[in-house]
N, C-alpha and C positions, 0 to 999 in steps of 0.2 A: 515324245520319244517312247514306244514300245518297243519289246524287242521278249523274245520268246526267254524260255528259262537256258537253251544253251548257247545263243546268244549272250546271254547278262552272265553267264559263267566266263565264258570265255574276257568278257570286259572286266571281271573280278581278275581273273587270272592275268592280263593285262596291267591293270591296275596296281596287286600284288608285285611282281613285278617289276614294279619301277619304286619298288621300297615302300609305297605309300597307304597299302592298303591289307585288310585280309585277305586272303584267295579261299575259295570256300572252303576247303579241305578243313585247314588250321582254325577257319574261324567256328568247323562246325563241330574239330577238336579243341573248343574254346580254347585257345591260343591266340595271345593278340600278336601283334610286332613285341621286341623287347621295350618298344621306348613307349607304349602306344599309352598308359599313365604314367609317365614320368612328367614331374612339372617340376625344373630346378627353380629353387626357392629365388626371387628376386627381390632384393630390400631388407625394408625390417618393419613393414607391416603387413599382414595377411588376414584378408575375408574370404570365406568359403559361403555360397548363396544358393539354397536351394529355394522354389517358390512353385505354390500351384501343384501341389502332389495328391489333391483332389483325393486326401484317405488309401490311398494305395498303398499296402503296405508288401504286396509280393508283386515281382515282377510280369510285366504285362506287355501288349502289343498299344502301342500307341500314334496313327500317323497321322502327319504333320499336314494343315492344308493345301490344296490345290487353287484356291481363290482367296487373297485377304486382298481386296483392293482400297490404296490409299486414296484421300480426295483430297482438294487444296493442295497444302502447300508439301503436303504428303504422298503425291503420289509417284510412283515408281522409286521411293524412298524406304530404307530400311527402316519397321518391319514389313512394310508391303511389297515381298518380292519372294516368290517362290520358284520351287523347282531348278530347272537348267539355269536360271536367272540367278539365283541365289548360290549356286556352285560358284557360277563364274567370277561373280563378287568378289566371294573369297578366296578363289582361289581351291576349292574341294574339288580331290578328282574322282569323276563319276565312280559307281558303281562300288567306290570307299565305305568302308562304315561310316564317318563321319556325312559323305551322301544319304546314308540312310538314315543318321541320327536327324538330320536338319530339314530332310525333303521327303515329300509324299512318293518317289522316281521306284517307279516297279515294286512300290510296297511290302506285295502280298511273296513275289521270290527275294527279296532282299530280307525281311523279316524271318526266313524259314532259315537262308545263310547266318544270320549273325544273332536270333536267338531275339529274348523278349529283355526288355529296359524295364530298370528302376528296381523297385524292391528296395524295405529299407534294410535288410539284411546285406544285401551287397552296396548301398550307400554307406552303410555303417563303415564296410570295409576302405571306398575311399575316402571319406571323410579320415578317418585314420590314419591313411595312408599318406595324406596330404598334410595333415597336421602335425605327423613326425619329423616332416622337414620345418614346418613352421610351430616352433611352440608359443603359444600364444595367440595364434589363430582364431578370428571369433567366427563362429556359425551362426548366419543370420538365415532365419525362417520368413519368408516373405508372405507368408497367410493363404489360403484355402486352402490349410494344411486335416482340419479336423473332419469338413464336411465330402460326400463322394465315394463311401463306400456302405453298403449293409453294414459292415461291423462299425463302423463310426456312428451309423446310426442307432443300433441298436444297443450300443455303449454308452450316446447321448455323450461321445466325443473321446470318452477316458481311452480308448485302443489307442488313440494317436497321441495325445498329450502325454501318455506313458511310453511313445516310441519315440515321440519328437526329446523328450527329458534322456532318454538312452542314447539317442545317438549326438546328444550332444550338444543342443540347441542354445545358444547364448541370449538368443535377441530377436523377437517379433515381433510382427502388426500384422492385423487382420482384416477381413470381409467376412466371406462366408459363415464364420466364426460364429457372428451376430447371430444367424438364424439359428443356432440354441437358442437363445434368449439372452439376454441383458444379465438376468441373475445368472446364468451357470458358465458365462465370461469371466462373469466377478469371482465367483467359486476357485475356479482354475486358476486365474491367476494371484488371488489371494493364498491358495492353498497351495496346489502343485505346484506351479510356477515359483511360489515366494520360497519353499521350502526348496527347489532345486535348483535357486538364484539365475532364473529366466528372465530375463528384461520384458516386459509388456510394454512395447513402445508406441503411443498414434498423438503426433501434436495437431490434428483438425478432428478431435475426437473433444465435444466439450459438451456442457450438459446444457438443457435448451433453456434453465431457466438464468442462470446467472453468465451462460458461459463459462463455466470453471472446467479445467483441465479432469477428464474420468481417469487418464491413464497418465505416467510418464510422458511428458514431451521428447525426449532424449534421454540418453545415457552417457554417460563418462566410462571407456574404460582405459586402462593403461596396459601398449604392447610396448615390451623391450624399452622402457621409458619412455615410450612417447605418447600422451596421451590423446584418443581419439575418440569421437563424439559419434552416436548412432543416434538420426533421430527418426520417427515412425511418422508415416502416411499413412493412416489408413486407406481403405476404396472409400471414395467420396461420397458415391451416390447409394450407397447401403439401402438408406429410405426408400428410395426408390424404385430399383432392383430388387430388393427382398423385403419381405413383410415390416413396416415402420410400426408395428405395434409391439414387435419383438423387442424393437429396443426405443421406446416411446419418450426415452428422458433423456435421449442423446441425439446428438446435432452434428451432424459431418460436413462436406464440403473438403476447397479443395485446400484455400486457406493459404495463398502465397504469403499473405503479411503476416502470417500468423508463423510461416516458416522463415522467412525471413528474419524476423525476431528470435527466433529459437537459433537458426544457425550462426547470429551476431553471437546471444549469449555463450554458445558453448567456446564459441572462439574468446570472447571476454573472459571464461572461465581457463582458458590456457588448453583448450583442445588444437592440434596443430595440424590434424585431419578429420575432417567432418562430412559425412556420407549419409545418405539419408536410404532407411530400407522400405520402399513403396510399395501399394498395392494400386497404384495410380492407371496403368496399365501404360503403353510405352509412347502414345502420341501426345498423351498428357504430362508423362514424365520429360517430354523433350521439349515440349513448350513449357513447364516450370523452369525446366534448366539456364533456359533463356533469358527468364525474366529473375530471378533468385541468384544472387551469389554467393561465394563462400563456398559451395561447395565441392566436393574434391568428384564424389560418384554416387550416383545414384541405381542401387541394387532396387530392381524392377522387377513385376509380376501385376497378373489381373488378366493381360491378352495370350498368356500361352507360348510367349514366340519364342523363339529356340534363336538368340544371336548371336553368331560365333562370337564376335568382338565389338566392345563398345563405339555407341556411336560418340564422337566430340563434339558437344556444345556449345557455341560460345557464349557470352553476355557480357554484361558491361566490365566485371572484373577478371575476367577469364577463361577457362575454360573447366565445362561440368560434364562426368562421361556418364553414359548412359546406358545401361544393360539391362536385359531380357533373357530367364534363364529358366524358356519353356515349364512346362506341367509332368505330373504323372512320375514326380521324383524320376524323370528320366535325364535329367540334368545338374550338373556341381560346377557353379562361376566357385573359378580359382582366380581371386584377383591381387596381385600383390603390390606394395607402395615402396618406393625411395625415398623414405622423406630424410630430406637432409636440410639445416638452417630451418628447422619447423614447418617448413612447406613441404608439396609430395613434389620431387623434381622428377622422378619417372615412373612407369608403370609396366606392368605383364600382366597380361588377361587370358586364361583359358579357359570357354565353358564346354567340359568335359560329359562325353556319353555316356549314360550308367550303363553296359553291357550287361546281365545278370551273369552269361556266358565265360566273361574276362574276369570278373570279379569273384574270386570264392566267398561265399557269404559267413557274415560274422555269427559266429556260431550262439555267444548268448542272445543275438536280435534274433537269429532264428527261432529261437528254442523260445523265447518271447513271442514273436507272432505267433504260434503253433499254437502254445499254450492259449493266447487272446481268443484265438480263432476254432478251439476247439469244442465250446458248447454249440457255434452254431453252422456247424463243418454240414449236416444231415442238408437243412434249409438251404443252404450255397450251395451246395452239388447237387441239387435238383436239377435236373436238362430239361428243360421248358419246350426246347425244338434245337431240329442243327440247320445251321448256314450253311448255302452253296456260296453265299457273295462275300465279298469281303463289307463288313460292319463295321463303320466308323461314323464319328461324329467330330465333326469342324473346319470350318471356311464356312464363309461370310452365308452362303445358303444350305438349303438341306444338303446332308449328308442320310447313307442308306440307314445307318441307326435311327435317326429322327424321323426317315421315310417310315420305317417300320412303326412307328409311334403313333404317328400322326394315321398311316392308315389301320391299326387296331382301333384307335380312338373313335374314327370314324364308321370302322364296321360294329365294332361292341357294342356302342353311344346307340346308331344309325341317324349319325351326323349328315350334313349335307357337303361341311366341309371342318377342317382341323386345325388349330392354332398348338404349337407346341415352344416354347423359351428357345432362344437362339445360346442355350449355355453350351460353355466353348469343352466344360469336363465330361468326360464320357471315354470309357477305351475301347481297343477296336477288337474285332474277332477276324481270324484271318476265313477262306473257304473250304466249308469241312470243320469247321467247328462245333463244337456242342453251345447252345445257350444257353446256359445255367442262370440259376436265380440271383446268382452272386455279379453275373455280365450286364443281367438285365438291372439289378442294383445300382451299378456302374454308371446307370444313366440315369436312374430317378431317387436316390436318394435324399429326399431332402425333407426335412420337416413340416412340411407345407406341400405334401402330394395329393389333394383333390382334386377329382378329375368333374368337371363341370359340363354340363349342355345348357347351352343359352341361343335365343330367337334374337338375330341380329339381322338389322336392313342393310342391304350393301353398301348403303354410304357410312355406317357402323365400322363393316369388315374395311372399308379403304383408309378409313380415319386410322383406327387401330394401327395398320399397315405402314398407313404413312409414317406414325408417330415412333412406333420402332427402328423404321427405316432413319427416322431424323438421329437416333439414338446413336445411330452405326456410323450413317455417310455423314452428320454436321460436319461442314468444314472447317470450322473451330474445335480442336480435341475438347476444352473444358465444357463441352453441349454435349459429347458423346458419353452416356450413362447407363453403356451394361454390354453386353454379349454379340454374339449377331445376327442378323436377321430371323425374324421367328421363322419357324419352319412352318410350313403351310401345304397343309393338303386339302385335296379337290376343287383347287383353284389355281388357273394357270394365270401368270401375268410378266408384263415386262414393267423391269426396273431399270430409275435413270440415276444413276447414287449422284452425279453432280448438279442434278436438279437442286431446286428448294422446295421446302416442306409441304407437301398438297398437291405438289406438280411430280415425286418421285415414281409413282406406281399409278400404270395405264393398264389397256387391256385386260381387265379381271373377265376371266371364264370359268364358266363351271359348264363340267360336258356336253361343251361344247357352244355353249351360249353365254353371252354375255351379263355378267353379275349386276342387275336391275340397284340402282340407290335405294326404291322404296321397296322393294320386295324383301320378306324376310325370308330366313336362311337361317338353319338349325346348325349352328356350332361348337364344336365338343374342344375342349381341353382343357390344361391341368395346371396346379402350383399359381394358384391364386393369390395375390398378394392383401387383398383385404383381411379384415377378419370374421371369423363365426361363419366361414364357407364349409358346407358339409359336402362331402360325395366318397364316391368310393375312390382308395389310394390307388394311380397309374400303376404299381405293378401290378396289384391285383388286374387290371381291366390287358396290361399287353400281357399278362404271364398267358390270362384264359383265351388272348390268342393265340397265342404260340403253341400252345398245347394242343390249341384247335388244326393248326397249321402242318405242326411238325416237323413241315422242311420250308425254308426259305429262300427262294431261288427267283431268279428277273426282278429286283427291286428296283423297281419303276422309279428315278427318282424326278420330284416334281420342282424342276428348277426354272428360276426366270429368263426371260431373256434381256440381257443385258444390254443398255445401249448409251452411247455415247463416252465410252471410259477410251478410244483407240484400241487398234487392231492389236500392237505389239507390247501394251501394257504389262510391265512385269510382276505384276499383283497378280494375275491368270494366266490358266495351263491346264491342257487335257478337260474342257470344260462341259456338261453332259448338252448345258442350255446353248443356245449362239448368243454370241455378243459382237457387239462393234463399237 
């Protein structure tokens, strides 16, 4: 569905209208409805869930995929269902803010309507705002909280660990985390953490040689007398996904028995709700759910996905809810419990949109970021180049960010073709944007930015291909071990995600001729997971395009074409590649 800018006005004003939404005027005199955060308190337990805010600490443009397709037992199942598909679901009426919190649907005019998400200034304020009806409320931080931004980086994490302490943080587990290093984990949470009674929670987090617990299994706390258990998931496959030498004494995984044991204990210890805060991401989390009991919900993060409301799990003892509460602090799960006779008898779930627009932001987190952000204010408002296209990154293939990456890589290198990580963080730029060094940070932030050229045969480049791909589409969530699909430039090809491993990706082309097995092929890319890898850092290699560039307009994106997933698949929409 497209539809022109006075078109999509008129369906706001429509939408408005029937009570349900902004109409642009109001939303663009930040005004929301009166009711538009109001969450009446239900029960007498409450968790507030932010997860995945990928270092952002001011509000930003963020949109949501156009392709996450599920396979197995997953497919046309929540999280894999986007756009129109995904309204209908819930019930969201088009052209709504909440349409645009949850769906990619006319982006670039719906995003100028209702202004930029997140910001821990204006989360500060509902976190607050939530918490006054609930005292006692715990905030649980679901991890890739520190990594994601130049100032995270160049802080070596302290910007966020002192925003995350401010706004209130109770209870976390981590990924990205890890790539500090093992020692500046321990740091933080021995120091700041311990000094600002922050829960460090991961029970599949043990060390490789004895197995012995590195962090907390869980925690105890008590709301309104009723005592409740938080226990930590880290992301399983860390080693894997991100350098294992950063944290070379520690052993992850995904560790159902090892949760199972933890959620008996906390209940043997008198916890009478038991939740566990994941970094599992949400196909994993709802196959744990399944097979684990005991538990009441499981607060989710890892895949990004913005769910309005939990999914229900069953398994053998009952049932385990399931939540996903998107990236880019542009999200707050407000979830509330009944527990009556020691059980949760019912529940209310809102995961609410951080507006920056709605929310006045809290005045000392402002004055906090400013101050954080004020030695390196010069470096971040650099403009690299300005965009004609709109700049995003995430769904299952390239997005024009990772386009633009993959072809710097390739013209700076003089690559033949480009491999760039299928990671899901990154924010967007709307058209007409400036690209400043702080946007472009946005995307390559990480401690491990060497950019590589290496002579690869094409049964090299298919392998690789493949073995990503098995990453994404295994049919079994506990095989699926990071992001999605690498982005690839100067190679065109069709993919089969319901394939098996070897048989997913046909057709390899390079201009226009077919990608030979023994022939080699000069490949450029970056964030090496070995170690003692030297090259120079990806900003440096896309900044000195962009400046070569200057304006960035027709981004060519290089996407596969899809086959065998069905025509009316609710995991795709508006897609640039064909599929069938």
């Amino acid at each position: 569905m497209h539809m022109n800018r006075r078109e999509f006005l008129q369906l706001l004003a429509v939408a408005a209208a029937s009570g349900m939404a902004l109409d642009s005027k109001s939303a663009l005199a930040g005004k929301a409805p009166a009711n538009f955060y109001d969450v009446p308190k239900h029960g007498n337990v409450s968790f507030l869930h932010f997860t995945d805010c990928h270092a952002q600490l001011l509000p930003v443009w963020f949109r949501e995929p156009n392709v996450n397709l599920g396979v197995g037992d997953a497919v046309g199942k929540v999280p894999h269902i986007v756009g129109e598909q995904l309204l209908k679901k819930y019930g969201i009426k088009p052209g709504s803010a909440e349409a645009h919190a949850f769906t990619y649907l006319d982006f670039t005019e719906a995003a100028r309507v209702y202004g930029k998400v997140g910001g821990f200034a204006h989360l500060k304020t509902l976190v607050d705002k939530m918490r006054a009806q609930r005292p006692g409320a715990l905030l649980l931080d679901g991890g890739d909280t520190w990594q994601g931004s130049a100032t995270s980086l160049w802080t070596n994490a302290q910007d966020m660990v002192d925003a995350c302490i401010k706004l209130g943080v109770n209870i976390m587990t981590p990924h990205w985390e890890s790539t500090f290093g093992a020692a500046r984990v321990l740091e933080i949470v021995n120091k700041d953490f311990k000094n600002a009674n922050v829960d460090f929670v991961a029970q599949n987090i043990v060390t490789n040689d004895f197995g012995d617990q590195v962090f907390k299994p869980y925690t105890i706390k008590e709301q309104n007398g009723i005592k409740i258990a938080v226990i930590g998931q880290a992301f399983p496959y860390t080693p894997i996904a991100n350098p294992r030498w950063m944290v070379p004494d520690w052993s992850f995984g995904i560790r159902d028995d090892g949760m199972q044991k933890w959620v008996n204990d906390a209940r043997a210890n008198g916890a009478q709700v038991v939740v566990v805060l994941s970094h599992n991401g949400m196909d994993v989390d709802l196959k744990m759910a399944s097979r684990v009991t005991g538990i009441d919900a499981i607060f989710g993060g890892h895949t990004h996905d913005g769910v309005p409301q939990p999914v229900q799990v069953k398994n053998a003892k009952g049932i385990t809810l399931v939540t996903n509460a998107g990236s880019n602090s542009k999200f707050l799960g407000v979830m509330d419990f009944d527990v009556k006779n020691g059980r949760v008898a019912s529940y209310k779930y809102r995961l609410l949109p951080v507006f920056s627009n709605l929310l006045p932001a809290d005045k000392d987190m402002e004055a906090f970021i400013k101050q954080v952000r004020a030695p390196f204010e010069s470096k971040l408002n650099e403009t690299l180049a300005v965009t004609d296209d709109l700049l995003y990154r995430r769904g299952n293939f390239n997005g024009t960010w990772d386009q633009v990456i993959v072809d710097a890589l390739m013209e700076v290198k003089g690559a033949d073709a480009a491999f760039s990580p299928g990671f899901r963080w990154g924010t967007t730029l709307l058209p007409g944007d400036p690209i400043t060094m702080e946007r472009l940070m946005d995307q390559t932030a990480i401690t491990y930015p060497q950019t590589t050229l290496t002579e690869m045969t094409g049964a090299t480049i298919k392998t690789i291909m493949e073995d990503v791909c098995d990453n994404l589409f295994n049919a079994d969530p506990y095989y699926q071990q990071g992001g999605d699909m690498v982005r690839v430039g100067g190679i065109e090809y069709t993919v089969a995600p319901n394939k098996k491993i070897g048989e997913r990706i046909s057709n390899m082309m390079l201009k226009g001729k077919p990608v030979e097995a023994n022939k080699t092929y000069k490949v450029a890319g970056w964030a090496p997971v070995g170690e003692g890898v030297s090259g120079e850092p990806v900003w440096d290699v896309v900044a000195a395009y962009l400046r070569d560039k200057k304006t960035i307009k027709g981004v060519k994106l290089n996407t596969p074409k899809i086959v065998g997933i069905g025509k009316n698949n609710p995991g795709i929409a508006d897609y640039d590649g064909s599929y069938s």
